[in-house]
MIVOTOR-914153 format. One line per 2 residues: for each residue y, z, x of C-alpha. Coordinates in steps of 0.25 Angstrom, whole numbers, padded with zeros to 4 digits. Each point is the difference from the previous one (the first is absolute). Layout:
Y/Z/X  ...
This chain:
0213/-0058/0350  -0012/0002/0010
0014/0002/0010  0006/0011/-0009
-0015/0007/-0001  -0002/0001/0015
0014/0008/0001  -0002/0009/-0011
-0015/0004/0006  0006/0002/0013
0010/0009/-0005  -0007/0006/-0010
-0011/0003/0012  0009/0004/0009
0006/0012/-0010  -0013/0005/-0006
-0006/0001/0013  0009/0009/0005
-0003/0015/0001  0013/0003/-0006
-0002/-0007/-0011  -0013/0007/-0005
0007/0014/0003  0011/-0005/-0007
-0009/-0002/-0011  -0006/0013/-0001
0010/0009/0002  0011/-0008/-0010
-0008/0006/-0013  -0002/0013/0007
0014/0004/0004  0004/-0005/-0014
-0010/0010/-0007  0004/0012/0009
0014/-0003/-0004  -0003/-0002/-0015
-0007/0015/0004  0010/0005/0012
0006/0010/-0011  -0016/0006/-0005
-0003/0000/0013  0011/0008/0004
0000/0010/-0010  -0016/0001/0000
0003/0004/0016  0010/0010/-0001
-0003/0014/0000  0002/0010/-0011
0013/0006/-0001  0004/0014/-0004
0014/0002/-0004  0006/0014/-0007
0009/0003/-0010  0009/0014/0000
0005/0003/-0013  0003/0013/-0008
-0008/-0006/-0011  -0009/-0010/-0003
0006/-0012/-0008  0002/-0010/0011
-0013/0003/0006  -0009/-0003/-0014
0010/-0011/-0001  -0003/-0007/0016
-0015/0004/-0004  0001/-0010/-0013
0007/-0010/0007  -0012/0001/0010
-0010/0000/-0010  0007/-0013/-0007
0000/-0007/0013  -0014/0001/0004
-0004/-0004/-0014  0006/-0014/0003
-0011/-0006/0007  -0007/-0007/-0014
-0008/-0012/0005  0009/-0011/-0009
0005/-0012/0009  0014/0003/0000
-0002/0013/0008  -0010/-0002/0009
0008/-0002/0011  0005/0014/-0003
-0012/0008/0000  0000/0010/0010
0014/-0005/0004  0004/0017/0000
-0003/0009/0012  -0007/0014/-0004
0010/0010/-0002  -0004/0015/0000
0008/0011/-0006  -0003/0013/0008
0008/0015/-0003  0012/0001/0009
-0001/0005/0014  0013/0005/0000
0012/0001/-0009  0011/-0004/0007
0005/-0015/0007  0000/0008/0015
-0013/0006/-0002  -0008/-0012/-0005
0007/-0009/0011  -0012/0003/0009
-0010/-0002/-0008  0007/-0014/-0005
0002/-0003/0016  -0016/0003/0001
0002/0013/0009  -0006/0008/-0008
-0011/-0004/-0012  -0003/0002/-0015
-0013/0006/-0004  -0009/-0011/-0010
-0013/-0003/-0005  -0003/-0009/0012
0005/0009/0010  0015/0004/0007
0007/-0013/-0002  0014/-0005/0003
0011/0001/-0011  0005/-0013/-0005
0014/0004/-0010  0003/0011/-0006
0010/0000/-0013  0009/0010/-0001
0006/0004/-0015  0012/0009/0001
0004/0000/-0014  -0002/-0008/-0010
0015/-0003/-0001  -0001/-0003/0017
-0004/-0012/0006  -0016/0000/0005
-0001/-0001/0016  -0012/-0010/0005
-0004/0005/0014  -0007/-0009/0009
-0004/-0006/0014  -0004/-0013/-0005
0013/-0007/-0007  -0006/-0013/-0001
-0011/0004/-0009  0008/-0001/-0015
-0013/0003/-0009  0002/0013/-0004
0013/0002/0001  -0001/-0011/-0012
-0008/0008/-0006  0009/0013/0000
0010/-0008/-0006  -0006/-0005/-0009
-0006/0014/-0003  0016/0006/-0002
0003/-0012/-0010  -0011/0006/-0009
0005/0015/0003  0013/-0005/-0004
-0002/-0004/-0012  -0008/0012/-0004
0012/0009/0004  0009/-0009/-0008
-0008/0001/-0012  -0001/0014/0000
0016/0003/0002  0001/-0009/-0012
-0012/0010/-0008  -0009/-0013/-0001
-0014/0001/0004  -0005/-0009/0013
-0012/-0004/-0006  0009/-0010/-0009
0001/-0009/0011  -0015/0001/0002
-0003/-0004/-0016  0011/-0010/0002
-0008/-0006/0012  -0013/0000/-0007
0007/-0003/-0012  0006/-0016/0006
-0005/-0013/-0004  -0007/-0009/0009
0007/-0012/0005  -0011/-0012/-0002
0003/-0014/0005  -0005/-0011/-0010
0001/-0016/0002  0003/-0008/-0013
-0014/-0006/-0002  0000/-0015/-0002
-0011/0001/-0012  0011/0003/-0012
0017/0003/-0002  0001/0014/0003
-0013/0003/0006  0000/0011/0011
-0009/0002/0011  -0003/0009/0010
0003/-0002/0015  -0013/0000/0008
-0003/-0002/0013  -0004/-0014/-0003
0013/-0005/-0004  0007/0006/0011
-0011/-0006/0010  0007/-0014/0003
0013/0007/0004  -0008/0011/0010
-0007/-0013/0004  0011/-0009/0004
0009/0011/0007  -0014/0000/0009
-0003/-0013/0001  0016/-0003/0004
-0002/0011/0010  -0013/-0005/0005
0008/-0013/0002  0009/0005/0008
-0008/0007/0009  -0008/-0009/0004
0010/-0011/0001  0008/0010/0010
-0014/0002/0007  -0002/-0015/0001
0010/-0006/0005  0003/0010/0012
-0013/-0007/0006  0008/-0014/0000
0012/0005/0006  -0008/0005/0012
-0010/-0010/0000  0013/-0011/0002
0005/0008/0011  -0012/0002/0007
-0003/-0016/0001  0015/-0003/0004
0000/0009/0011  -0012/-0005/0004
0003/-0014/-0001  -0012/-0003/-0010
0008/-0010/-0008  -0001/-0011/0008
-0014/0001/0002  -0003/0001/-0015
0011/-0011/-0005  -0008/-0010/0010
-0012/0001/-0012  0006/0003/-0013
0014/-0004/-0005  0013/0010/-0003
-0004/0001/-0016  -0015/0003/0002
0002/0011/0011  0009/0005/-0009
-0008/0000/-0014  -0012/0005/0009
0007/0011/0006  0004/0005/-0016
-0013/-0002/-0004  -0006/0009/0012
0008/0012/-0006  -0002/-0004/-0014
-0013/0000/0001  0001/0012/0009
0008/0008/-0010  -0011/-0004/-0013
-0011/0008/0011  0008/0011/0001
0000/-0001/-0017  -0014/-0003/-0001
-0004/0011/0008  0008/0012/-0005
-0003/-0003/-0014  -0014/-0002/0002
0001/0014/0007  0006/0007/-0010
-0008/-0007/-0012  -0014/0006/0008
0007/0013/0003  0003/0001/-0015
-0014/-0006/-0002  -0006/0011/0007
0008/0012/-0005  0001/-0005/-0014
-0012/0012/-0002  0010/0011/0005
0011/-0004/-0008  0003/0005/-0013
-0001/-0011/-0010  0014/-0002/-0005
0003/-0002/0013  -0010/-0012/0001
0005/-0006/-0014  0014/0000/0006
-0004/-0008/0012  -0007/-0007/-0008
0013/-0004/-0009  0007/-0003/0011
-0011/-0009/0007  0000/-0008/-0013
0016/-0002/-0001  0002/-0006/0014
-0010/-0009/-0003  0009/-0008/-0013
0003/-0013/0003  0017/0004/-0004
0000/0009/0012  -0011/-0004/0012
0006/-0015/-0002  0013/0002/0004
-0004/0011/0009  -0007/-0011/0008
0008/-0009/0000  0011/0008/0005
-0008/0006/0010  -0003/-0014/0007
0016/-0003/-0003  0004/0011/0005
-0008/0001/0013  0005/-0016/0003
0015/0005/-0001  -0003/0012/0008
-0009/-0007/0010  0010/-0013/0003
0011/0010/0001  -0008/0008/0011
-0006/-0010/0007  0014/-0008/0003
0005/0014/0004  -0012/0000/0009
0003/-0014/0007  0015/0003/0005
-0005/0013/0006  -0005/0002/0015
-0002/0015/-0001  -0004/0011/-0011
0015/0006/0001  0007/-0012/-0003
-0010/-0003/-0013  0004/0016/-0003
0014/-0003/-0001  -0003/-0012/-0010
-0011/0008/-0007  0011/0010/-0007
0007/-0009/-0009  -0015/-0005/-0007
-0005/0014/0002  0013/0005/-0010
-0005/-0012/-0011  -0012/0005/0001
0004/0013/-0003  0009/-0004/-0013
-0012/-0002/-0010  -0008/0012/0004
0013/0008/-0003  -0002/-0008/-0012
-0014/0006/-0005  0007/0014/-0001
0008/-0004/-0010  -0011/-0009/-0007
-0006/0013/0000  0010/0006/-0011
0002/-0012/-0005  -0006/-0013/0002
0008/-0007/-0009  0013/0001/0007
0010/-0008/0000  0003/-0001/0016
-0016/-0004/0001  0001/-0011/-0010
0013/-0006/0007  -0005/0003/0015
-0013/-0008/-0004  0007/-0013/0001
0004/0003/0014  -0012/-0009/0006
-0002/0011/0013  -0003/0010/-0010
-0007/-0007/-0012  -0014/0001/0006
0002/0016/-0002  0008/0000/-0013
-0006/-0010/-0007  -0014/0009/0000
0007/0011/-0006  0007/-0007/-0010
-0012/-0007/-0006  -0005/0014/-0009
0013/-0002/-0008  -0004/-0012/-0005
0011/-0010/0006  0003/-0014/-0006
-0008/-0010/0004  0010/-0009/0007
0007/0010/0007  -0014/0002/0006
-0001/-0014/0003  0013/-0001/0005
-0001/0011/0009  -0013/-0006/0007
0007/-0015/0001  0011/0009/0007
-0009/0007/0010  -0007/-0013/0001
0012/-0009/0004  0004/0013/0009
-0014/-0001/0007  0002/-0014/0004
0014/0001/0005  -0004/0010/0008
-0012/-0006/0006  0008/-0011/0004
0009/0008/0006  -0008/0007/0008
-0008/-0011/0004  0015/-0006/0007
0002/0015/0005  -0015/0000/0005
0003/-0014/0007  0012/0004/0008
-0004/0012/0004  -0017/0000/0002
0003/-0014/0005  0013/-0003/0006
0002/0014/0004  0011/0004/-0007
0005/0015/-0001  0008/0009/-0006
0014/-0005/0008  -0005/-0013/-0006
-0001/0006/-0014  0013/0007/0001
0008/-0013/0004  -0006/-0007/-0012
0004/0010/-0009  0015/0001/0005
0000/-0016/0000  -0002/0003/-0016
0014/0009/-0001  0010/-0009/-0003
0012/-0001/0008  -0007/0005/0011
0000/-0007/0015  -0013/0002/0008
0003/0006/0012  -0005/-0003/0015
0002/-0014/0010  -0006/-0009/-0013
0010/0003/-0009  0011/-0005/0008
0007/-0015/-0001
């Protein structure tokens, strides 16, 4: 034990006192909160936009202004649209400059300017209304740029159907009435107090869900973090003949449960630190933020701490890691250089990549039948399983699926402890690994001076 101790404070050392490992650290939550807010950001940066509208009358105009007006009202501070807020570049509607496509090409291409409120300033689009039976021209520079030409269409549906109405002699206002006029679609859960009983959804009964779709990302995340360090480590000490000098202290097995340890621990720092981090940032804003917005976080502090969803998201976590890790570090031990780890690295990369395609549809519905099946699969149960556990699944097929990750983790370990020999030790590579696998086709002769009789 002492033996498997030594390596894993060795290694453990050896990564946290790295430079890159603590800039690592830092800037990991901070380019994940700039690209939580990349799209605020981008639309708090842009400057204003002034479009015009030429038109004989004044319906699509009063119809783009609304549309405008609806738009910048959706910025209420509720949780599903927070990420929207201010998501919408400043649109400006200014008189026409000119009334014709040729004449406002200049001021479109910037040659010549529109007078503002803040000054001369360059002309974005300009919508042009024939007729209303013609179709409406959208003149710009900047094609990329889809937000108002979204709103100009959606301004024509609404003019649409007002022309409609009134050729059929109806008033346009019935489709306002009729719109005030619907019933609210409210989602209730079957309470289980009495037959029949209805209650509302809250937040706190859909907690456990948003909870484990973060939780199974969090997983994944750090396991993809983690287990790089131990593919690099192993082929930094093969290269460096370090193996030989370690294995005269410590046997095969301990180096190897040392070295997992190392980043195990390793990856519970990096866990330990960014949540500590975020529960002081939250700690120290909590008097700036509004106080719904506390209770929710609050609710969802409280649901990952139930036992039915932070057990199994422990245990698969430390599964997990194991699988991931033995498979990284026998990849490691039959590669000299980073290009031939590379080429090896693609196909785990792509497993890797199946259950966080996973979590989108988890998002839509977590109770899907591909989820339930491809949590059996034991290279994916440590994601799926998490996510599954707000649905109340049976007890044994829990139990089941954690003996099946279990049994998967110690075939692999073994596994990778026989790669890890032939490769670390005897100095195996990839040509090695090849022949093996092509020594497992059957019918097939292995070919070079050995193979003949």
């Amino acid at each position: 034990m002492s033996a498997i101790l030594l390596v894993a404070r060795r290694d453990y050392l050896g990564y946290v006192t790295a430079w890159g490992f603590w800039l690592g650290l830092l800037l990991t939550p901070l380019i994940l909160g700039v690209f939580m807010l990349a799209p605020v950001l981008a639309a708090s940066s842009q400057p204003a936009r002034y479009f015009t509208i030429v038109e004989s009358g004044d319906s699509f105009t009063q119809a783009v202004r609304a549309e405008l007006q609806d738009r910048a009202g959706q910025t209420a501070p509720d949780l599903p649209r927070a990420g929207l807020t201010g998501s919408l570049p400043a649109f400006i509607l200014v008189p026409p400059p000119a009334s014709g496509p040729d004449e406002l090409a200049a001021f479109l291409a910037g040659e010549k300017l529109v007078p503002t409120a803040a000054g001369p300033r360059p002309l974005f689009a300009a919508l042009i209304v024939s007729d209303p039976s013609g179709t409406i021209r959208y003149l710009s520079k900047n094609l990329q740029a889809q937000a108002l030409l979204d709103i100009a269409r959606a301004a024509e549906r609404k003019v649409a159907e007002d022309r409609v109405f009134a050729a059929a002699g109806v008033s346009s206002r019935l489709i306002d009435d009729a719109r005030s006029a619907r019933r609210d679609v409210v989602a209730q859960r079957v309470g289980s107090g009495g037959a029949g009983r209805a209650l509302d959804v809250t937040l706190q009964d859909r907690a456990p869900f948003l909870v484990s779709i973060g939780l199974a990302f969090i997983l994944w995340f750090l396991i993809f973090s983690v287990v790089n360090y131990l593919l690099m480590g192993t082929i930094e000490e093969r290269s460096n003949k370090i193996f030989d000098s370690l294995l005269t202290s410590v046997r095969l097995p301990q180096l190897l449960t040392g070295k997992l340890l190392a980043v195990l621990v390793l990856s519970l720092t990096l866990m330990a630190f960014w949540s500590s981090g975020s529960i002081l940032l939250t700690w120290l804003a909590s008097s700036q933020l509004p106080p719904g917005l506390v209770a929710q976080m609050s609710i969802l502090g409280m649901a990952v701490l139930k036992p039915m969803i932070l057990g199994p998201a422990l245990i698969s976590f430390v599964l997990g890691y194991l699988i991931y890790g033995a498979l990284f570090l026998a990849l490691g031990s039959l590669c000299d250089t980073i290009q031939e780890a590379q080429t090896l690295m693609t196909p785990l990369i792509v497993l890797l990549m199946v259950p966080l395609f996973m979590l989108t549809i988890a998002i839509d519905d977590v109770g899907s039948p591909a989820i339930a099946a491809m949590s059996w699969v034991p290279l994916f149960t440590p994601f799926l399983l998490i996510l599954r556990m707000p649905t109340d699944p049976p007890l044994w097929e829990v139990l089941a699926q954690l003996a099946v990750m279990v049994l998967t983790t110690g075939l692999i370990l073994r596994l990778a402890t026989q790669v890890y020999r032939a490769g670390a030790v005897h100095g195996a590579g990839l040509g090695d690994a090849g022949a093996w696998v092509r020594r497992l086709i059957p019918g097939r002769r292995p070919s070079g001076p050995d193979s003949r009789t």
